[in-house]
C-alpha positions in Angstrom: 0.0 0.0 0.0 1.3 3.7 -0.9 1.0 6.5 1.5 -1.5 8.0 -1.6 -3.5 5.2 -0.8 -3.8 6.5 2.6 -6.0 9.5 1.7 -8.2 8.1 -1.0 -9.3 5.5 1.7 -10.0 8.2 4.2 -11.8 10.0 1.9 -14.2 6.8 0.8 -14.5 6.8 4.8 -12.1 5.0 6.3 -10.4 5.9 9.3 -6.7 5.8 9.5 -4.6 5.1 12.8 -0.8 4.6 13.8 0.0 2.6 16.2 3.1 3.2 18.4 5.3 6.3 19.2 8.8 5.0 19.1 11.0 6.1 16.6 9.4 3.5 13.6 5.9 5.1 14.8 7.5 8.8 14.6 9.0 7.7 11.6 5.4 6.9 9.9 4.0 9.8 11.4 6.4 12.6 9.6 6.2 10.3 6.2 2.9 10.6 5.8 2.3 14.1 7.0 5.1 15.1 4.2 2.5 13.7 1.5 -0.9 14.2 3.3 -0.8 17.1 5.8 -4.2 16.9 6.3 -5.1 12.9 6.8 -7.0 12.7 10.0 -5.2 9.9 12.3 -5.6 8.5 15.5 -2.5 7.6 17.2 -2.7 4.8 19.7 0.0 4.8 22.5 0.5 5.4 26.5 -0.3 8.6 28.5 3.1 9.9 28.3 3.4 9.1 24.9 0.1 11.0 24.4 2.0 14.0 26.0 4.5 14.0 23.7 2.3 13.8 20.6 0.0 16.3 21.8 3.1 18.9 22.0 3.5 18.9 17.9 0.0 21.0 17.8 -1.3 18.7 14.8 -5.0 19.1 15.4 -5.4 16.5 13.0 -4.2 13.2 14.9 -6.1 12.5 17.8 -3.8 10.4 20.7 -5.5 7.5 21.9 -4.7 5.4 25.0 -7.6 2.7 24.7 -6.0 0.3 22.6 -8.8 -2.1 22.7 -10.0 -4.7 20.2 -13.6 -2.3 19.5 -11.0 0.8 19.5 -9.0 -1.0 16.7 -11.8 -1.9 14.5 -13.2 1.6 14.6 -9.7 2.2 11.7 -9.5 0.7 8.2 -6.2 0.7 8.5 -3.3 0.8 11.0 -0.1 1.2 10.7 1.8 -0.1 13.4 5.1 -0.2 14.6 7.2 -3.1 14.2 7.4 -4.5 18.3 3.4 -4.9 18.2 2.9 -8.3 17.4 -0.5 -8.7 15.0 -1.4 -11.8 16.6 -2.2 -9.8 20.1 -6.1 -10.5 21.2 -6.8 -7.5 20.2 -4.9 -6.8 16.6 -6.7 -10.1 15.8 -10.3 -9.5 17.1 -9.9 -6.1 14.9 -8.6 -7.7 12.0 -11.2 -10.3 11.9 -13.5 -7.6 11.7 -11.5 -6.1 8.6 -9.1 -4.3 9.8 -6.0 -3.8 8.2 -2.6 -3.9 10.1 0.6 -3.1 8.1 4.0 -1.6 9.2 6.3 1.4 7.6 8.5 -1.6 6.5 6.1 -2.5 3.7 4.9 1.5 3.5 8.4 2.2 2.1 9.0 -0.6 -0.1 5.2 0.1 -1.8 7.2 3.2 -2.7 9.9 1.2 -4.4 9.2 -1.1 -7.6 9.5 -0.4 -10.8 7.5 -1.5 -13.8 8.0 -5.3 -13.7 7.4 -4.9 -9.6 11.1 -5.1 -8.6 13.0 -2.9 -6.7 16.4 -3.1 -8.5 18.7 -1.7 -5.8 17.5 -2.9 -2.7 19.1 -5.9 -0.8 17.3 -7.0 2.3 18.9 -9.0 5.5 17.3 -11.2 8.0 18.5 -14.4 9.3 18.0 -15.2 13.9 21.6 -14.3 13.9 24.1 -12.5 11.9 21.7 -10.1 10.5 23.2 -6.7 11.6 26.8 -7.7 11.0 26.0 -9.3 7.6 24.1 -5.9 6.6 26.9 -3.4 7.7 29.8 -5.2 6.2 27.5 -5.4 3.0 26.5 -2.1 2.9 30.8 -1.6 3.9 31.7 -3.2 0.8 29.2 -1.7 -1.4 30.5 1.7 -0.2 34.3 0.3 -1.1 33.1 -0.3 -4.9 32.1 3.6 -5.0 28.3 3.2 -4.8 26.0 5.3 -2.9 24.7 2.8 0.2 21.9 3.3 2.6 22.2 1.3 5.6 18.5 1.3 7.4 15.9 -0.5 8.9 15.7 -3.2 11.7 20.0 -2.4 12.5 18.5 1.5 13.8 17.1 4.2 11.5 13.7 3.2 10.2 13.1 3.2 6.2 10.5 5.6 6.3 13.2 8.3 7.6 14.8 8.0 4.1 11.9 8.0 2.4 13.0 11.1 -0.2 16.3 10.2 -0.1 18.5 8.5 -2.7 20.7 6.2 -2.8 22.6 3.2 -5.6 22.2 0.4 -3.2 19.8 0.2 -0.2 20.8 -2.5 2.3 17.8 -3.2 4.4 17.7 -4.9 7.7 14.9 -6.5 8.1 13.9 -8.8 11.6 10.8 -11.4 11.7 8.6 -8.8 13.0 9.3 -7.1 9.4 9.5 -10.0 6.6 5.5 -10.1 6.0 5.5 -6.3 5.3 7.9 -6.8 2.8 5.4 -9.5 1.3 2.5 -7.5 2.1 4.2 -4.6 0.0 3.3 -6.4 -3.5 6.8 -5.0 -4.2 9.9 -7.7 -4.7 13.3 -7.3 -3.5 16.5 -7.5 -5.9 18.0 -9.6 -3.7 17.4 -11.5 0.0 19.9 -12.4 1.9 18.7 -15.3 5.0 22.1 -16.5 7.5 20.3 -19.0 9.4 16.8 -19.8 11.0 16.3 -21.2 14.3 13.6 -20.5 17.1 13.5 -16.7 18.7 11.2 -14.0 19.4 8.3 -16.8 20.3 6.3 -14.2 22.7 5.7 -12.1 19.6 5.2 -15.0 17.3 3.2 -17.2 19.7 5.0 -20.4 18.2 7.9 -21.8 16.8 6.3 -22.5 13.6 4.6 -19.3 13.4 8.2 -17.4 13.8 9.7 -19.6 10.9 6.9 -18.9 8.5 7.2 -15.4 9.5 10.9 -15.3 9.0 10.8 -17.3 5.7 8.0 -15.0 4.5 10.9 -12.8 2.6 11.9 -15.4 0.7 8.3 -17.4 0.4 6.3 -14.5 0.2 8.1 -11.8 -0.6 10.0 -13.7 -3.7 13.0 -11.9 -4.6 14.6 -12.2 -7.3 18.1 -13.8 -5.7 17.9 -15.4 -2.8 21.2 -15.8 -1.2 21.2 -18.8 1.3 23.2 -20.4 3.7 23.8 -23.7 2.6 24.7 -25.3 5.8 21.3 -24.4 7.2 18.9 -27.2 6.9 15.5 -25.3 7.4 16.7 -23.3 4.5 18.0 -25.7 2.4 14.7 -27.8 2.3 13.2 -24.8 0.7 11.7 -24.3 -2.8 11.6 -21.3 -3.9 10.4 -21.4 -7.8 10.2 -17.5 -8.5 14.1 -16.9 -7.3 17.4 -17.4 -8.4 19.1 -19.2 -5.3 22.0 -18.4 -4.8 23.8 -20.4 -2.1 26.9 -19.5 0.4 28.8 -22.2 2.7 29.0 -24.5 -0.6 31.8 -25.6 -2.0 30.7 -24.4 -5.4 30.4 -20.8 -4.1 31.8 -18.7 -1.1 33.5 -20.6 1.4 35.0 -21.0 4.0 38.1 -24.1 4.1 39.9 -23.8 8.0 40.5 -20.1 8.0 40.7 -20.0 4.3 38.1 -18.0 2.1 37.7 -19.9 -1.4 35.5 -18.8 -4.2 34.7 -22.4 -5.3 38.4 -24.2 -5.2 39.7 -20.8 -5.7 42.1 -19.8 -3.1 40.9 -15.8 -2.2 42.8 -14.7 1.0 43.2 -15.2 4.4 40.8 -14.6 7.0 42.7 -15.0 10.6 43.4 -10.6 10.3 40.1 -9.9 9.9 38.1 -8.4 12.9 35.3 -10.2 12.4 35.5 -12.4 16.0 34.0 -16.1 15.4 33.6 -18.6 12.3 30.6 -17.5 12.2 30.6 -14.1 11.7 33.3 -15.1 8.6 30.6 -17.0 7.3 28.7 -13.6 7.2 31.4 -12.3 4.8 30.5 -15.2 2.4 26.9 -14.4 2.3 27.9 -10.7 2.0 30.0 -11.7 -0.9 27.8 -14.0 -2.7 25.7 -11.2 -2.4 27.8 -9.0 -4.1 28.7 -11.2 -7.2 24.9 -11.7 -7.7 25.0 -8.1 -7.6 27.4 -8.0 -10.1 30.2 -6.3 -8.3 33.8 -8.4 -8.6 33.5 -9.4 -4.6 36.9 -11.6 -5.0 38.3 -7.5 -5.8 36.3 -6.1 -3.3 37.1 -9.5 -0.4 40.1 -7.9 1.0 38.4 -4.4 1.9 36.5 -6.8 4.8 39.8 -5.9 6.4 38.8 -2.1 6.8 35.6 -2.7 8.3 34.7 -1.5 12.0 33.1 -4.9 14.1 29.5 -3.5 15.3 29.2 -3.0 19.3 27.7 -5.4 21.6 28.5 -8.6 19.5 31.4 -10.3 20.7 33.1 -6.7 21.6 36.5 -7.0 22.9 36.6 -4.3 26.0 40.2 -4.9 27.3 41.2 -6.0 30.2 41.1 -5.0 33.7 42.9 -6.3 36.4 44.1 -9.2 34.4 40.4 -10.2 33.3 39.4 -9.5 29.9 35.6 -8.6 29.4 34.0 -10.0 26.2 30.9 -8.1 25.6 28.4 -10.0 23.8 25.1 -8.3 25.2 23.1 -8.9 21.6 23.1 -12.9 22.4 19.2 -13.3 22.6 19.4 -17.4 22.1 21.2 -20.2 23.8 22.5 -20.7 20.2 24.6 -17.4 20.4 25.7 -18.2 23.9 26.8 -21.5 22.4 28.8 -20.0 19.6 30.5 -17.6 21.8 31.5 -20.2 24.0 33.0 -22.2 21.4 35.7 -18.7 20.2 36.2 -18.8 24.1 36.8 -22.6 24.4 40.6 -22.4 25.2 40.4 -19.7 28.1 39.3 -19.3 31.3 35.9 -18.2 30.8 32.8 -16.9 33.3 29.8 -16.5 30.8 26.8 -14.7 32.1 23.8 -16.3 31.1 19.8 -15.2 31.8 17.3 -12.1 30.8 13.9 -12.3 29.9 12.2 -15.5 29.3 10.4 -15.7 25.8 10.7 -19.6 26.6 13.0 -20.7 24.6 14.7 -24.0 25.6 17.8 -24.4 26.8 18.2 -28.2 26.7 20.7 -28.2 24.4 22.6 -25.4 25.9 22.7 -27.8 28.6 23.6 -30.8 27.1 26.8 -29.0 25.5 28.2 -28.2 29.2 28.8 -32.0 29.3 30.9 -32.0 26.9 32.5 -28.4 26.7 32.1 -26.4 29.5 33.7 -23.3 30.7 35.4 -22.7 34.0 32.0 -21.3 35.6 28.1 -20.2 34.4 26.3 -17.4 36.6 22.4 -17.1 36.4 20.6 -14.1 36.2 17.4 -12.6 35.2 13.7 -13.9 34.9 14.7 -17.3 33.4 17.9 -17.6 35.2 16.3 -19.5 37.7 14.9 -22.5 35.4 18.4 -22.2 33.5 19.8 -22.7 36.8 17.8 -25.5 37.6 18.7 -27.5 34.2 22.5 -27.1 34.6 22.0 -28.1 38.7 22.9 -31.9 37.7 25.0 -31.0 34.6 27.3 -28.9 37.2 28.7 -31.9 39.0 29.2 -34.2 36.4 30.9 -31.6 34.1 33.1 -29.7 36.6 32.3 -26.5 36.3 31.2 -23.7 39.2 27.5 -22.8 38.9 26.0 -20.2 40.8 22.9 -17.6 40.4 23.0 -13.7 40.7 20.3 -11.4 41.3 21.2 -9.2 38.5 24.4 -8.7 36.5 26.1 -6.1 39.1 25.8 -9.4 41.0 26.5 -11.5 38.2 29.9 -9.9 37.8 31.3 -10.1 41.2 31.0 -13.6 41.4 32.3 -13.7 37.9 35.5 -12.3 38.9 35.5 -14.4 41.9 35.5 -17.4 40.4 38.1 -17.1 37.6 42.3 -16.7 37.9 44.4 -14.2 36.0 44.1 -14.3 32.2 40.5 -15.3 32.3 37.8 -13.9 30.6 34.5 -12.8 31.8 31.5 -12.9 28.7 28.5 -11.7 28.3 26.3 -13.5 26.3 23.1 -13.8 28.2 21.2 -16.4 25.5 18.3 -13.9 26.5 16.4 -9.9 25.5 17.3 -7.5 27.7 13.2 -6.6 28.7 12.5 -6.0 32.5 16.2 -5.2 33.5 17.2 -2.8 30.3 15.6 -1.1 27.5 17.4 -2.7 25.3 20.4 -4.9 25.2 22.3 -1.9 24.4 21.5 -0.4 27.4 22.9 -4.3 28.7 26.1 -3.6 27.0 26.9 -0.4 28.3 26.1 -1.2 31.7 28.1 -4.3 31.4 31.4 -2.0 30.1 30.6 0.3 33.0 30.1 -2.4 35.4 34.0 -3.6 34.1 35.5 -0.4 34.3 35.0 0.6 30.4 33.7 4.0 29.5 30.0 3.0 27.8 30.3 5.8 25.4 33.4 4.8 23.6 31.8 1.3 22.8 28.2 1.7 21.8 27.9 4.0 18.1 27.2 1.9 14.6 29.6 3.1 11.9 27.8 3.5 8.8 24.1 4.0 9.8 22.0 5.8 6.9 23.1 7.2 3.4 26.9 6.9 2.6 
């Protein structure tokens, strides 16, 4: 749907809302009051949000606190901001009543497509993991071949903030919450780009399968014209995707990685030990990025080396220093027990404490658990809402693996016992397998408190390189 398509709704009498204040919901609110200035709108939010809004001195968008389901279907449409899940009570009730939920994700891209429906220069990013890192090298080495590159989306500034703007390559971040708008958009992207797919985000979603048809949506849904896929992935390698080219990374017909060796097929392209680009995995990103590229139709064996240039983002797998002879790993953005794991496993021949626990979306950690028998570090401290039932699956696993196990209140907590149980040289990690909800904002907020906590100064660790048009 276009923003134009706002108006000619309202005027056939259909009530328009948005739905959220945060920056996506700001975001929506200035792009469609730069085409329609005068499109009544209701804007659903909190009291203090309602504040806020009520302070621009639009008379035509009317705040609204009752965010009920008879509130909701009172609006044709509503745009909503990307953290509201549509399968809330409520967002269903309305919708089954016919109202329409979309997001500024699919707002923007309606914008996009030319004639034959494509948008040319736009190459979207999702994947559970891997997503930002795999977007801001892209968008890195895109900049290095002299084009133009917008970085946006899920990574920080929201699409609709560039909506006038131009750029030769958009690189769009996209999370689960996001994918269907892209679908939704009728508008298909150049080229997708999916690192891996395993279970996350299951409050929003409501279930596992839910979050992976959500997820997969870009690619199902969405159809681009390249997909770009991680071959060693098996949800995505049982896919069939008829109306793309596939493209796949991890193979050893494409971009690969052999030890520490990147090979383009049984080509030889450099050496990856120099790059800072901590953990196997995160070099697997640089084949995706570069099987990107060549489908692209950039020379990425030319362009490989500039990975060397490129600026690791905060809060995933950040190096701090060290203090006191502990080094502080800070890897605040681990929302899984599958990132804990990985982290682990670039930590496995040190002295490691690794902080573990946040916010409980109920994911399992079974097989978190089941790895501490067989590589475990030197000690695991609990915290946060689902540190407890961590806790109590690693109770048993403790004993029979050898390693210290003991729960924390919260992570100023966390860390003194951290430091307590490790020697010189060790290293204390962050990589709580968890959100940051409840305790933090966000799990930048996490991060910085984490460097503070370790004697870091927060500021000088927490700013993206690259964010917007470059």
């Amino acid at each position: 749907m276009r923003i134009s398509q706002l108006e000619q709704i309202a005027t056939g009498g259909g009530r328009i809302a948005l739905w959220g204040w945060g920056r996506e919901g700001r975001a929506a609110y200035h792009a469609i009051r730069a085409r329609l200035p005068d499109l009544p709108l209701t804007l659903f939010c909190n009291a203090s949000e309602a504040d806020e809004a009520r302070a621009i001195g639009d008379h035509w968008m009317c705040p609204a606190s009752d965010i009920s389901a008879e509130a909701l279907a009172l609006h044709a449409i509503v745009v909503k901001s990307p953290g509201i899940s549509p399968y809330r009570a409520e967002a269903l009730a309305s919708a089954e009543q016919g109202t329409r939920f979309i997001g500024g994700t699919g707002l923007w891209f309606a914008e996009q497509g030319g004639d034959d429906g494509i948008a040319t220069d736009v190459l979207c990013v999702t994947g559970t993991k891997g997503k930002s890192t795999t977007s801001a090298l892209l968008a890195h080495l895109l900049r290095c071949a002299g084009m133009r590159t917008a970085l946006a989306g899920n990574i920080g500034v929201p699409l609709l903030e560039l909506l006038d703007a131009r750029a030769d390559a958009w690189v769009v971040e996209l999370s689960s919450y996001q994918t269907r708008d892209v679908a939704a958009s009728g508008v298909r992207p150049e080229i997708a780009i999916v690192t891996n797919v395993f279970p996350e985000h299951l409050d929003w979603h409501g279930s596992e399968a839910r979050y992976v048809a959500d997820k997969l949506a870009l690619l199902t849904d969405a159809r681009p014209r390249i997909a770009v896929l991680n071959a060693a992935d098996p949800r995505l390698a049982a896919l069939s995707l008829p109306d793309s080219e596939v493209h796949w990374y991890g193979h050893a017909d494409g971009w690969h990685l052999r030890g520490d060796a990147l090979h383009r097929g049984d080509v030889f392209v450099m050496d990856t030990t120099s790059l800072r680009l901590p953990g196997r995995h995160n070099r697997g990103n640089l084949c995706a990025v570069l099987t990107a590229l060549e489908a692209f139709g950039l020379d990425a064996v030319a362009l490989a080396p500039h990975a060397a240039e490129f600026q690791p983002l905060p809060h995933r797998l950040q190096s701090l220093g060290e203090c006191d002879g502990i080094a502080y790993i800070n890897d605040s953005i681990s929302t899984t027990p599958h990132a804990t794991l990985a982290a682990l496993e670039l930590y496995r021949d040190r002295h490691v404490a690794v902080l573990v626990g946040g916010h409980d979306r109920g994911l399992p950690w079974e097989n978190f658990a089941d790895a501490m028998r067989v590589h475990a570090p030197a000690a695991i401290i609990t915290m946060g809402q689902n540190g407890p039932r961590i806790l109590d699956l690693l109770a048993g696993v403790s004993a029979e693996a050898d390693f210290a196990l003991e729960a924390a209140v919260d992570l100023a907590e966390a860390m003194v016992k951290a430091r307590k149980a490790l020697p010189a040289g060790g290293v204390i990690l962050l990589s709580p397998g968890a959100p940051s909800f409840g305790a933090y904002r966000d799990y930048t907020a996490r991060g910085r408190h984490f460097a503070e906590l370790a004697g870091f100064d927060p500021d000088a660790i927490s700013g993206i390189i690259g964010m917007g048009i470059i």
